[in-house]
C-alpha positions in Angstrom: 9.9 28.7 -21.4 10.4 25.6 -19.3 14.3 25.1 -20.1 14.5 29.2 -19.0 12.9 27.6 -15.9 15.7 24.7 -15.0 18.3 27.4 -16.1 17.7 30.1 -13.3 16.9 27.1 -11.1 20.2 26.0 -11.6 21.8 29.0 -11.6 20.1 29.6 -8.0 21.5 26.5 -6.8 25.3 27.0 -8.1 24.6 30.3 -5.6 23.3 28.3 -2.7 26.3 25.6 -3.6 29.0 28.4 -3.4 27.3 30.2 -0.1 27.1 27.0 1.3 30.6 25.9 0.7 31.8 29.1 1.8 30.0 28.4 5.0 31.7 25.2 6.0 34.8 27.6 5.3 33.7 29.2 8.9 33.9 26.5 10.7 36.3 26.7 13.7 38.8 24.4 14.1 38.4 21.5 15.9 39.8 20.7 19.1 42.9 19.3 19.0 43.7 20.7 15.4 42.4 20.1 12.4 41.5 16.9 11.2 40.8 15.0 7.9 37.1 14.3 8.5 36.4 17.3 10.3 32.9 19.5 11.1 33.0 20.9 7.1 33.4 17.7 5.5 29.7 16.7 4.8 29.0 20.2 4.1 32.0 20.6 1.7 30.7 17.5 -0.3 27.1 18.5 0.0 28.2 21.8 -1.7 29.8 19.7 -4.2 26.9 17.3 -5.4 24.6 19.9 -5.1 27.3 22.5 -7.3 27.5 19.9 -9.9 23.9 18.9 -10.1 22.5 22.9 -10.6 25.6 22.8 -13.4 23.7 20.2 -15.4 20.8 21.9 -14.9 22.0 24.8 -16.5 23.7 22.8 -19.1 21.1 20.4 -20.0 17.9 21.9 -19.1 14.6 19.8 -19.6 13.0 20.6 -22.4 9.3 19.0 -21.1 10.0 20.2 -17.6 6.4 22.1 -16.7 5.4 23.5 -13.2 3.0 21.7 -11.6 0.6 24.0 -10.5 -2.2 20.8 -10.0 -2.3 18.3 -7.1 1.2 18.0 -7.4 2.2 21.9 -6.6 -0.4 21.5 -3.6 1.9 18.8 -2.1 5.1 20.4 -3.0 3.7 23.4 -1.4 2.6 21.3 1.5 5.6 19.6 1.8 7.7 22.9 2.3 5.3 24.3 4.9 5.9 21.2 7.0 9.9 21.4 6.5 9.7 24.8 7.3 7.6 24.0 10.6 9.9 21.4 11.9 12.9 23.6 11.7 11.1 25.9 13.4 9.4 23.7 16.2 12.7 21.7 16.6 13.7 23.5 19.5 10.5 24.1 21.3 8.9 20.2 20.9 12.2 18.9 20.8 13.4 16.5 18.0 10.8 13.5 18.6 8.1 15.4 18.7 8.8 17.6 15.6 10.1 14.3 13.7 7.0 12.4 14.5 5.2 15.6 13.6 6.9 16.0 10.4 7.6 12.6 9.0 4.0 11.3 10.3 2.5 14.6 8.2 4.4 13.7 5.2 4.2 10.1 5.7 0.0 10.9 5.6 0.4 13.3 2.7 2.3 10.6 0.4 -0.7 8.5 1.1 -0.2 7.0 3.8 -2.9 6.2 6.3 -2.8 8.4 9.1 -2.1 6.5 12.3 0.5 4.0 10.6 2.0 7.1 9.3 2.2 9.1 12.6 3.2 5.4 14.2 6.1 5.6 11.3 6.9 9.0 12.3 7.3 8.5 16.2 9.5 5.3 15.8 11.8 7.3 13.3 12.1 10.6 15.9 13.2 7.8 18.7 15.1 5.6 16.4 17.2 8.8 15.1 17.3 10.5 18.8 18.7 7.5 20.3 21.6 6.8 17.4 22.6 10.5 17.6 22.1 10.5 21.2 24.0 7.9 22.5 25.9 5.9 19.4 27.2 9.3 18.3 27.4 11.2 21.2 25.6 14.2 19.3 22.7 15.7 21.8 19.8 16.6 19.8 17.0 19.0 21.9 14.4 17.1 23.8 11.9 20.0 24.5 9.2 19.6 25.6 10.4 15.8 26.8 13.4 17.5 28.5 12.1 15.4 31.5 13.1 12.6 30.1 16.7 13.5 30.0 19.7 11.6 31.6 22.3 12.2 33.6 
């Protein structure tokens, strides 16, 4: 039963491969024309990879692959939840606030202890705003920090 498991898995996956490629598709073009590296480019090879993996999956299913409806299905469950919060409290916290919130949560949940974990998870919001910010010139939503914004 397991190996029916991987294979509609995988066959799940080659769907979310395909409707994610055909996303990057929609795109517009760039300013200035198009360009080599453009805005599709990671999505294009993520589609890829991803494409390619859910093949194997289908191909070679694992044969001892059980769910694992224990502790472990608790934290993948867990884990999920929290993704599924920070997408959705990106905007209103902003991205520090939901980072910290989300790495220091999962940090904590992978054992962790709590404060070094929510320490782990503040210095990786900052850490990532400021590259994306200001090395990459790609704004990323301060929320509830919006007073902190400049010029």
């Amino acid at each position: 039963m397991s190996m029916f498991n991987d294979r509609v898995f995988g066959v799940l996956m080659i769907v979310l491969a395909v409707a994610y490629g055909w996303g990057a598709t929609q795109f517009p073009e760039p300013f200035g024309g198009a360009e080599a590296v453009g805005p599709e480019t990671f999505p294009y090879l993520l589609a890829v990879v991803l494409g390619l993996s859910s093949l194997y999956m289908v191909v070679r299913p694992d044969p001892d692959n059980a769910w694992p409806w224990s502790r472990t299905g608790v934290e993948l469950i867990i884990a999920l939840v929290v993704l599924v919060l920070y997408a959705a409290l990106l905007q209103p916290l902003g991205f520090i606030l939901a980072t910290l919130l989300a790495v220091g949560t999962l940090c904590w949940r992978m054992g962790a202890p709590p404060v070094k974990a929510f320490i782990v998870g503040g210095i990786s919001g900052v850490v990532v705003f400021l590259i994306f910010n200001f090395a990459l010139d790609l704004p990323l939503p301060l929320g509830v920090l919006s007073f902190l914004e400049v010029g």
